[in-house]
DRENLUMZA-196919 format. One record per residue (C-alpha): residue number from 0; residue in three letters; x, y, z. Coordinates in pm, 1 decimal. Example, Ala and Ser with C-alpha at 12.3 -4.5 7.8 and 13.67 -1.06 7.14 Angstrom:
BEGIN
{site 0 Ala {1230.0 -450.0 780.0}};
{site 1 Ser {1367.0 -106.0 714.0}};
//
This chain:
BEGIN
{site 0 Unk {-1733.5 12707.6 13568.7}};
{site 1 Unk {-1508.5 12803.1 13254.7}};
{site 2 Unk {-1869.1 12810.7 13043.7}};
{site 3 Unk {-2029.4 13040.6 13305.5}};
{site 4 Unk {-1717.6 13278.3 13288.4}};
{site 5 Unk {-1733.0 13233.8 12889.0}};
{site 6 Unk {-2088.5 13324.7 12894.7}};
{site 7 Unk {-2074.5 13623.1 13129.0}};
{site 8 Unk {-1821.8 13747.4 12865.7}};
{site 9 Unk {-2023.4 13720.6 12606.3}};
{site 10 Unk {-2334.3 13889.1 12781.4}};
{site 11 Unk {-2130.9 14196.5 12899.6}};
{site 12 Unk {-1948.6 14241.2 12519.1}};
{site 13 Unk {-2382.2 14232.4 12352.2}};
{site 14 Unk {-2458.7 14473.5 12650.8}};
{site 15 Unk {-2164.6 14705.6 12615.3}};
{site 16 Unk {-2199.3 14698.4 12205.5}};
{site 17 Unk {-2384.6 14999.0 12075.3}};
{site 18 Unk {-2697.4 14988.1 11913.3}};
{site 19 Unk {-2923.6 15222.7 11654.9}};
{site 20 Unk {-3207.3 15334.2 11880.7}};
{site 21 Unk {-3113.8 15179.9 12185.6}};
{site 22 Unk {-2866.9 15319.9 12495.0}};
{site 23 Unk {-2585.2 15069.5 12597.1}};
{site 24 Unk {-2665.9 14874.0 12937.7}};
{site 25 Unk {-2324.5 14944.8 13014.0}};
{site 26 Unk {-2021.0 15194.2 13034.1}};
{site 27 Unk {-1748.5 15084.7 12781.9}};
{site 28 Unk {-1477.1 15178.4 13023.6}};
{site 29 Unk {-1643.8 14920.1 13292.8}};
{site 30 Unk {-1716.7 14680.2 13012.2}};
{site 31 Unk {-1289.7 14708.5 12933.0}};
{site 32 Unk {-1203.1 14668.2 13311.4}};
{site 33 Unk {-1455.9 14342.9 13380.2}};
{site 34 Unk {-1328.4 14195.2 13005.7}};
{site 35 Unk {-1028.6 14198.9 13175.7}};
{site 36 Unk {-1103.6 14073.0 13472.9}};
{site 37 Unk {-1286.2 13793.0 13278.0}};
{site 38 Unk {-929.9 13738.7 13112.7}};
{site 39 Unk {-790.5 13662.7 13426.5}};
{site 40 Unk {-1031.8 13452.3 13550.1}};
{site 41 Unk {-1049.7 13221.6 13264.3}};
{site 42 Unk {-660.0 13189.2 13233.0}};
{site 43 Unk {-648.3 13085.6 13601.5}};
{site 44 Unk {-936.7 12859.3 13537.9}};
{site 45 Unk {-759.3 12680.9 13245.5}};
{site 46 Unk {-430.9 12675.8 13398.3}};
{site 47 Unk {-581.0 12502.9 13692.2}};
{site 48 Unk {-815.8 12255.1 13448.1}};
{site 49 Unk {-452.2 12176.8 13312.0}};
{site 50 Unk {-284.3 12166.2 13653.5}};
{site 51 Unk {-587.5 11875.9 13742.1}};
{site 52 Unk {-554.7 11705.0 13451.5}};
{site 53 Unk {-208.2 11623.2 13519.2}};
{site 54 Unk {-202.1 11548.6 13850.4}};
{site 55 Unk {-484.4 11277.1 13760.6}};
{site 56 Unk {-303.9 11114.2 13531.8}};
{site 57 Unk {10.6 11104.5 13736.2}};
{site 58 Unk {-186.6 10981.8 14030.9}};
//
């Protein structure tokens, strides 16, 4: 799940990146807000990953 939250990232920064001759796929203000929502995501995802790992090994 972190790799498919890692990926989306990277998909929405090469679609919000300008290019010579070609329009952006994407509004850089909307790119800013969903980066950031990515953010969150993945720092819940590795705090729970973390949370998991501990509670295995103390199990």
């Amino acid at each position: 799940m972190l790799s498919d939250v890692r990926r989306c990232r990277e998909d929405l920064v090469y679609q919000a990146r300008p290019r010579p001759g070609a329009a952006r796929t994407i509004d850089p203000d909307e790119a800013r807000e969903a980066l950031r929502l990515l953010d969150d995501i993945e720092r819940d995802l590795e705090a729970e990953v973390i949370r998991l790992g501990r509670a295995r090994r103390s199990a």
